[in-house]
N, C-alpha and C positions, 0 to 999 in steps of 0.2 A: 382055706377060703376066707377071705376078709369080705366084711359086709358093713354097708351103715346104714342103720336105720333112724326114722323119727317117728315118732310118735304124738298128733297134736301138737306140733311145736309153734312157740309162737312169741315172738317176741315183739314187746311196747317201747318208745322213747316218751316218758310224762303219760301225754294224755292220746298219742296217736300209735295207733299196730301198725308196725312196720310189712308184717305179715301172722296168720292166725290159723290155728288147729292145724298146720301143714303135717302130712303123712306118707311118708314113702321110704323105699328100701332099695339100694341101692347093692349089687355084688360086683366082685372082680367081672370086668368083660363089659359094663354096662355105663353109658354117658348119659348124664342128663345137661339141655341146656336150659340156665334161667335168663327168662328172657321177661320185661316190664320197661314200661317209660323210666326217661332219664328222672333220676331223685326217688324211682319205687323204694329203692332198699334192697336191691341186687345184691352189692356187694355185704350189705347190713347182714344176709342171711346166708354170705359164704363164710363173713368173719365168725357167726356161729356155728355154721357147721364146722368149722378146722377149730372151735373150743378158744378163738379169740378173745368172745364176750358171749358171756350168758346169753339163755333164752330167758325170756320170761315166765316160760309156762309149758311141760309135753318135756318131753324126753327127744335125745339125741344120743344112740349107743355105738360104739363102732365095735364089733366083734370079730374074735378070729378064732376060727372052727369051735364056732356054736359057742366061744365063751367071750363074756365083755370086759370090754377093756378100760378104765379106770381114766378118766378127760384130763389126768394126769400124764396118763402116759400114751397122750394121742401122737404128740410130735414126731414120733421116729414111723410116724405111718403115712405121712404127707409132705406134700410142698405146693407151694404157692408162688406164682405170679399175677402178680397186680400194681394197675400205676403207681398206687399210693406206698409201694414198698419201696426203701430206700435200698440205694448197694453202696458198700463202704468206697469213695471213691479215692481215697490215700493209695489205696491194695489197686495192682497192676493188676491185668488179665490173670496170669499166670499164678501169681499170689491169691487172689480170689479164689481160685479153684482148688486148690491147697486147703485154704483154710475151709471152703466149704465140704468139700467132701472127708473130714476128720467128722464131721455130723452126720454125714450120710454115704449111704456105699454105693458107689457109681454100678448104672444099671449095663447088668452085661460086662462087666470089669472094662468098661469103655475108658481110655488112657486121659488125663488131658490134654496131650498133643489130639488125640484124636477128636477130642470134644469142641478145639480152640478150631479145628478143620472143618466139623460141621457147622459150627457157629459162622464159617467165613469171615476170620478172624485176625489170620494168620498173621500178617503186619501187623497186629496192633498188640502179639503176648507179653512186653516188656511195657505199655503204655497205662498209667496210672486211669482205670477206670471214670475219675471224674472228666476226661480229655476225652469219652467216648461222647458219639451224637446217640440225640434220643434214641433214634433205631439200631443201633447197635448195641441201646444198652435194653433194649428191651429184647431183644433177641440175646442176649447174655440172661435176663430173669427166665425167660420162657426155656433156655438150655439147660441152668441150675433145676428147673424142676420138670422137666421131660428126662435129664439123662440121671437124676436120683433113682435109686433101685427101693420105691416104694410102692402101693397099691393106691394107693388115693392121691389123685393131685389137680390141684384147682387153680381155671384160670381165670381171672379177672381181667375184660376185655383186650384177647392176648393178641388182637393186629393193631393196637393202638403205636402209633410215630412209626408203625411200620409201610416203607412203599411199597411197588408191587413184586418185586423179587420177594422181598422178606415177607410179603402174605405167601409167594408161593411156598418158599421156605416152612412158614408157618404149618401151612397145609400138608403139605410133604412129610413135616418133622412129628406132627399129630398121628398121620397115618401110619408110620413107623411104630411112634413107640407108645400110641394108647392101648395095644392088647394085652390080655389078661390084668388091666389096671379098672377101676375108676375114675373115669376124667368128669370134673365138674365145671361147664362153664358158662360165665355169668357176659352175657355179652345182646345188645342190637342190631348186630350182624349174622346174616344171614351166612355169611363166606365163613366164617368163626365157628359156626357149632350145625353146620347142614348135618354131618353124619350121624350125629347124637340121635341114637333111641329113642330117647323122653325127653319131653321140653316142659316147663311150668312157666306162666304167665302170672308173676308177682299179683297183680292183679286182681288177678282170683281167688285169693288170699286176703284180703284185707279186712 
């Protein structure tokens, strides 16, 4: 059983808290959505929890059956989509998923023919990824980290450039494959994270 916990966490930029003494624990099976005005520091407090950047202050441990794990060695327990993450756009569909899954091991031994069929892709496996539109490339980030075979995975506002096929997509592809995982996501949509257990309001934290 994978678990993350925090304890008091809190992290400052200079002279402003981004957020303070936050505390909570999170297991396989269980979603929390962070939700706060545009500029709270949503994603400030997802880039600390996946061990991007420091906290300031309080503990953030991720443990697996009852022992912790070393914020060295968090990487191979998450993935992430977010706007601000770039995708190599040289690398074709098809070469993309090659090269990504050599890091991580595709959930359910799912093929990438079969992952380039969920993405509704198929004309484009040969097409140098920088030639995709926003929606296509954002449903390529939110595919690399729904169909990794990890326990924790975090979205940063994951129907942004996406229309209304691609939220239903979105919606559909959550329902599928967030069980027995942690999903964490950072979003002011409603349609984004309705299903989610626990919700925090940045906010409240300050």
């Amino acid at each position: 059983m994978f678990k993350i916990q925090l304890e008091e966490a809190s992290k400052r930029f200079q002279y402003e808290w981004i957020f303070k003494n936050l505390s909570l624990e999170l297991s396989q099976g269980n979603s929390l959505a962070i939700t706060g005005s545009n500029g709270s520091g949503k994603s400030t407090l997802l880039k600390c929890l996946s061990g991007a950047i420091p906290i300031t202050s309080g503990k953030i441990d991720y443990i697996l059956d009852e022992k912790s794990i070393s914020d060295a060695d968090w990487f191979p327990f998450l993935t992430i989509s977010a706007p601000y993450m770039e995708l190599p756009e040289e690398f074709t569909l098809e070469e993309l998923l090659k090269f990504h899954f050599k890091f991580k091991k595709p959930l359910n031994n799912i093929s990438p023919r079969e992952i380039i069929e969920q993405l509704y892709l198929t004309q484009h496996t040969s097409k140098p990824v920088g030639q995709f539109s926003s929606g296509m490339k954002q449903r390529l980030k939110l595919g690399l980290a729904l169909f990794s075979d990890v326990p924790l995975v975090f979205l940063d506002e994951p129907t942004s450039n996406l229309d209304r096929k691609g939220i239903d997509w979105y919606q559909e592809m959550v329902s599928l494959y967030r069980k027995n995982r942690i999903l964490v996501i950072c979003s002011n949509e409603p349609r984004e994270y309705e299903f989610c257990e626990q919700k925090i309001v940045l906010e409240d934290f300050k």
